[in-house]
C-alpha positions in Angstrom: 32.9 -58.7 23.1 36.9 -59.6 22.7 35.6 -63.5 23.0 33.3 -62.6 20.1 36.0 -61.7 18.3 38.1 -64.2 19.3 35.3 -66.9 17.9 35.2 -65.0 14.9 38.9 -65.2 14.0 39.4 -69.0 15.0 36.9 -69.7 12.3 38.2 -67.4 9.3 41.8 -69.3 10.6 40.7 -72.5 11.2 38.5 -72.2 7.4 41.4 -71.1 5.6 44.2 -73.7 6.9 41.6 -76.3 4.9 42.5 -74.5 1.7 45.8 -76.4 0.8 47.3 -74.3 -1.7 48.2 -71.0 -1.6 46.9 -69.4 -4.9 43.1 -70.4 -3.1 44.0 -69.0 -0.1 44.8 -65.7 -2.2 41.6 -66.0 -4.5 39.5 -66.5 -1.4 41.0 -63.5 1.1 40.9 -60.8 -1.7 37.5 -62.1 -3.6 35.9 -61.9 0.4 38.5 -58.8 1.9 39.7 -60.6 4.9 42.9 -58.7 5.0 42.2 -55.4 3.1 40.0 -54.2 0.4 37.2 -56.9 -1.8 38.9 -57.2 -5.2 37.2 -58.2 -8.3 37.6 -61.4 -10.3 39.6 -59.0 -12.7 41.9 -57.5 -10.3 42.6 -61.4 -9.1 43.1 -62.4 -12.4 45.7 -60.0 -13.4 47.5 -60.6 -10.1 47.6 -64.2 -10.5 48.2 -63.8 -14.3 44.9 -66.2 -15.2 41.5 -65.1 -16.7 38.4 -63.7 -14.8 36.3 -67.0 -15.3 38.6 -69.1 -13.8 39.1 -67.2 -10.6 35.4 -67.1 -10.8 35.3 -71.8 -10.8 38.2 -71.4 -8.5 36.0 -69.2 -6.2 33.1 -72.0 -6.4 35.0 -74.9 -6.3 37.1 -73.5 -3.4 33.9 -72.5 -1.2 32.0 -75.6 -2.1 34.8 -77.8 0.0 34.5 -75.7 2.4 30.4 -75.8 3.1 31.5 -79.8 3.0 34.1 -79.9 5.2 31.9 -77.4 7.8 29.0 -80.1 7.1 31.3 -83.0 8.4 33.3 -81.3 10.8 36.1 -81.0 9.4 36.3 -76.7 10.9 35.7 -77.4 14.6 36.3 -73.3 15.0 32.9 -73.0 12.6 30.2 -74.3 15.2 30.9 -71.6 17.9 30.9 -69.1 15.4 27.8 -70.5 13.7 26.1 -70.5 17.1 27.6 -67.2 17.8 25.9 -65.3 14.7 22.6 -67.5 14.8 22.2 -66.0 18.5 22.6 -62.9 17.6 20.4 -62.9 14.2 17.6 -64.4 16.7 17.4 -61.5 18.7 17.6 -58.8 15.5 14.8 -60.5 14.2 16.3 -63.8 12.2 17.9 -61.4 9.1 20.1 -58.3 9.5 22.2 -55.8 7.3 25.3 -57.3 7.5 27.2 -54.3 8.9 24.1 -53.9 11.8 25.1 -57.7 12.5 28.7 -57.0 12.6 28.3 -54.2 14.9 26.1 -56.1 16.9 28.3 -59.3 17.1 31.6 -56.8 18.3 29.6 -54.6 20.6 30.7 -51.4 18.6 31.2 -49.6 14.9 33.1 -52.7 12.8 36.0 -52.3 10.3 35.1 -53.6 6.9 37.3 -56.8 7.3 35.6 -57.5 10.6 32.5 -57.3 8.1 33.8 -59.6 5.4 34.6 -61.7 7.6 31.3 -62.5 8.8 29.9 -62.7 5.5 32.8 -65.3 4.6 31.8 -67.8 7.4 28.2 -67.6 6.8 29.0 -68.0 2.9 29.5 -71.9 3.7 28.0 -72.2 7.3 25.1 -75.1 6.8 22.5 -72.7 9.8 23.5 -69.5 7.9 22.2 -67.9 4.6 23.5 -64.7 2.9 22.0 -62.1 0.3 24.7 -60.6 -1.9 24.3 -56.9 -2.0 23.9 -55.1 -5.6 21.9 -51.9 -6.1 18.6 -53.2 -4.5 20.0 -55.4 -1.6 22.7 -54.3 1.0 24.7 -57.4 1.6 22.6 -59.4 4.8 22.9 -62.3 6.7 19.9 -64.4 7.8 19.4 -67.6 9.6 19.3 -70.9 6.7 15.7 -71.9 8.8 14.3 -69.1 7.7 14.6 -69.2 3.9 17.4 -68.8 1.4 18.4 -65.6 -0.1 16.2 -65.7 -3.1 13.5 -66.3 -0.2 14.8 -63.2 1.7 14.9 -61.0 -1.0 11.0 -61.8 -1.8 10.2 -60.5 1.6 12.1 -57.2 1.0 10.2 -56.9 -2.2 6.6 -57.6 -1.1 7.6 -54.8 2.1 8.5 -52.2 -0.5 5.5 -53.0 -2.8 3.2 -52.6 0.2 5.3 -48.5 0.6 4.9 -48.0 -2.8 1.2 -48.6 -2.8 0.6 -46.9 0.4 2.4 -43.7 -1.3 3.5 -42.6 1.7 6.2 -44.1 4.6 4.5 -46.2 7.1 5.0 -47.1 10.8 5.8 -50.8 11.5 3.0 -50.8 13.3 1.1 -50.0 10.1 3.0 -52.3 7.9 2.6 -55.2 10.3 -1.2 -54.6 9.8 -0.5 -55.8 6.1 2.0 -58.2 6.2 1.9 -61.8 7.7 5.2 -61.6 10.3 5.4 -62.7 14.1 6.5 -59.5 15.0 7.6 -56.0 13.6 11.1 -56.2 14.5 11.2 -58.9 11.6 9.8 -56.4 9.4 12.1 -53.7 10.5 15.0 -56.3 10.1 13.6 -57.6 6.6 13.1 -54.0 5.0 16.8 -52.7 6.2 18.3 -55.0 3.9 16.3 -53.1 1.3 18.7 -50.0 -0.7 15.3 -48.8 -2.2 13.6 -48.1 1.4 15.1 -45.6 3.9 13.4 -44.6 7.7 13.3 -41.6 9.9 11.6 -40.8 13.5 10.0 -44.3 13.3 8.6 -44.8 9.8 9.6 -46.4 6.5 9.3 -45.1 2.9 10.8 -45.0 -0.1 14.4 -43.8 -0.4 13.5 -41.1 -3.0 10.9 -39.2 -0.6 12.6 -36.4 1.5 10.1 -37.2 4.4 12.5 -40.5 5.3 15.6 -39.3 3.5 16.5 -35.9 3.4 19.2 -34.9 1.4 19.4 -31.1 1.7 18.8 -28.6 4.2 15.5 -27.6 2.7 14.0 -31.1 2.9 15.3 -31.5 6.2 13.4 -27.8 7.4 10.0 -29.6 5.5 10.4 -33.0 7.8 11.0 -31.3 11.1 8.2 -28.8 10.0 5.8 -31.8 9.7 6.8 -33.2 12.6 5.9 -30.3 14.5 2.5 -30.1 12.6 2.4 -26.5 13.8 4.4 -23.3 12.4 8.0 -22.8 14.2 10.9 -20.1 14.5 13.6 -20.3 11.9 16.2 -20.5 15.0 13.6 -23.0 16.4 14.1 -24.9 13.3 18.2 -24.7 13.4 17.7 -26.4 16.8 15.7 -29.3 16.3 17.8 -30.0 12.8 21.0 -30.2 15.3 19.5 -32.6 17.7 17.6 -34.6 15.2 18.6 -37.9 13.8 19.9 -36.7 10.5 22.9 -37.2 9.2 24.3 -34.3 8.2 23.1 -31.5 10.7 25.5 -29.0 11.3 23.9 -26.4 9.9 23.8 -22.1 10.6 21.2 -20.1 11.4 21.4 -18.2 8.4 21.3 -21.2 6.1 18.5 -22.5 7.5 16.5 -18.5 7.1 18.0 -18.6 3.4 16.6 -21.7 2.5 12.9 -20.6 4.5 13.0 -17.7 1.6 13.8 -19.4 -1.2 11.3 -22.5 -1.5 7.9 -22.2 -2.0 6.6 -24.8 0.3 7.2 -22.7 3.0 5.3 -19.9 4.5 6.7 -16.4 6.4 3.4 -16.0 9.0 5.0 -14.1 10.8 8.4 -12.7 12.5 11.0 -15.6 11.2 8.1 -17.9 11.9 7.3 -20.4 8.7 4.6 -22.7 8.2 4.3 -25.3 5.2 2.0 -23.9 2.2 0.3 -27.4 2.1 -0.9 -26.4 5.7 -3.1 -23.7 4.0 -0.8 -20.7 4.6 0.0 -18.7 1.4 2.8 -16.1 0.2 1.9 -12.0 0.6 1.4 -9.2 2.5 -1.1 -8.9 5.3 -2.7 -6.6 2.9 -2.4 -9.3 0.4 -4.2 -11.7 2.7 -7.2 -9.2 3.5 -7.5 -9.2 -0.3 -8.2 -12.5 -0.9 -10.5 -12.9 2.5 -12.5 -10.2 1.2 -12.6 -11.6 -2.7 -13.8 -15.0 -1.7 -16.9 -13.4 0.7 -19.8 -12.6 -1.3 -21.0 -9.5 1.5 -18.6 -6.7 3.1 -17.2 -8.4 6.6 -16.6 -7.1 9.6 -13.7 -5.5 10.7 -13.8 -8.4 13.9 -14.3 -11.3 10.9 -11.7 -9.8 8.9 -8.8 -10.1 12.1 -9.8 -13.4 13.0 -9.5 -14.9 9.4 -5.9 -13.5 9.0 -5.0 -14.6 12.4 -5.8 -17.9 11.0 -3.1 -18.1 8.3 -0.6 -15.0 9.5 0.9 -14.4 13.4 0.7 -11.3 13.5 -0.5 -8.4 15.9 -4.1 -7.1 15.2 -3.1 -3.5 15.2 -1.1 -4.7 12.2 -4.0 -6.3 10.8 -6.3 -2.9 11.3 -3.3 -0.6 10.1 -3.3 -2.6 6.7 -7.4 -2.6 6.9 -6.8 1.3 6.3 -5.6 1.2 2.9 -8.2 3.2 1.2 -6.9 2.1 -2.6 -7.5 -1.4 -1.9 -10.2 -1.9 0.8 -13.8 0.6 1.1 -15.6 1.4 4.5 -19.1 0.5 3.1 -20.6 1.4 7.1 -19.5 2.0 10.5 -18.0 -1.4 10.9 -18.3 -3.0 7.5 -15.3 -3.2 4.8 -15.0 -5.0 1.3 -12.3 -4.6 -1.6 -12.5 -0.8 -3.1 
């Protein structure tokens, strides 16, 4: 991966030694961050004691001899590195994230220079394309053959309409079945560009649904709950947060309990085991639960039909169940093994 880099470099130094003066040189490493942190047109301005719109011409005018001077080969360093980036967007799926790119290209977790620098070369390379980010895009890289940013950008959209109207996230698999692409690595690459989708365990949704994008420790007990389609341990629960893919998961024991108790979408069954309400389970005592089994049967039950209904939606021992049956203000023996409410 040092050769990478090595490419890399040759073309930012080779691309800037075509710049003659100094003052473009300046505009062009802060506008891009080659050597520290992106600055704005304003920031430049004030620096270089002229006004925002003509760093902004300066900016064009600059990059626009550079795309011709890459055309006729005028930057021998930018083929390699052309060639270098193409290779690697091929196998990501033609279009990446600009910082999965980067990593990509340098074999590990890139600086933000080694970033901007990337983006710089494919600003003006003739085989590469960008998308500039703003609050829908993250700032990507794709290859020119397949379509221009305004192109790219119209995929991201049509793969978050198809989320939004499926109202839930969606395997690849899923959205592959709707979309017209080769393969659904190029709709995994495509939608990552996107700031308005997110993913977790394999699916895709919106960013604003906890199932893909927990934020807090609650919605992060209701994913790995659905997950597990099945009630779980609040220790059970601590575990599989700390091994999951989130990224904020050190969590206690005791957080994880406190936030069990305080949210109504989930369900104590049981001793410290939870279950989500939209499961069926509902809050109360076991006493609370015979209550409502006996209110929604229109004939005294059984004491055998009454056990195996709140084993259903509470895990609990039966002598618990029969010890709760004897509560002779709320439930009535009507015969030898009949009961209904009193």
């Amino acid at each position: 991966m040092e050769q990478n880099a090595e490419i890399l470099k040759n073309a930012i130094a080779g691309s800037l030694n075509i710049i003659e003066q100094d003052r473009e040189k300046e505009i062009v490493s802060r506008r891009f961050g080659l050597n520290g942190p992106k600055e704005t047109l304003e920031q430049i301005g004030e620096m270089l004691s002229i006004t925002r719109e003509r760093v902004r011409q300066l900016e064009k005018a600059i990059l626009i001899r550079l795309q011709i001077s890459a055309e006729d080969n005028q930057i021998p360093e930018i083929a390699p590195a052309e060639k270098l980036l193409i290779r690697n967007l091929t196998e990501m799926g033609r279009v990446a994230r600009l910082a999965d790119l980067a990593d990509k290209v340098y074999g590990r977790t890139t600086v933000p220079t080694e970033r901007t620098g990337i983006y710089f070369i494919a600003t003006f390379s003739k085989g590469l394309t960008v998308v500039e980010e703003n609050d829908r895009y993250h700032a990507a890289v794709g290859i020119s053959d397949y379509g221009d940013s305004r192109k790219i950008r119209e995929r991201v959209d049509e793969i978050v309409k198809v989320i939004k109207d499926n109202k839930k996230p969606m395997t690849l698999d899923e959205l592959d079945s709707k979309l017209n692409y080769e393969h659904p690595d190029h709709i995994k690459a495509v939608a990552s560009i996107s700031k308005l989708l997110a993913t977790l365990n394999g699916v895709w949704g919106l960013a604003k649904w906890p199932s893909v994008n927990p934020k807090n420790i609650r919605d992060k007990i209701f994913v790995i709950l659905e997950a597990h389609k099945e009630p779980m341990h609040f220790s059970e629960i601590a575990r599989e947060i700390k091994e999951s893919n989130f990224k904020r998961k050190n969590v206690t024991v005791q957080a994880i309990h406190n936030e069990l108790i305080k949210d109504s979408r989930f369900v104590l069954i049981g001793r410290g085991i939870y279950a989500l309400s939209s499961w069926g389970y509902k809050k109360g005592t076991i006493s609370d639960i015979i209550k409502q089994i006996l209110e929604k049967s229109e004939a005294p039950l059984t004491r055998e039909e009454i056990v195996k209904q709140v084993l259903k939606v509470r895990k609990v021992k039966e002598t618990t169940i029969l010890l709760n049956l004897q509560n002779k203000k709320l439930f009535k023996k009507v015969d030898k093994n009949l009961y209904t409410l009193a």
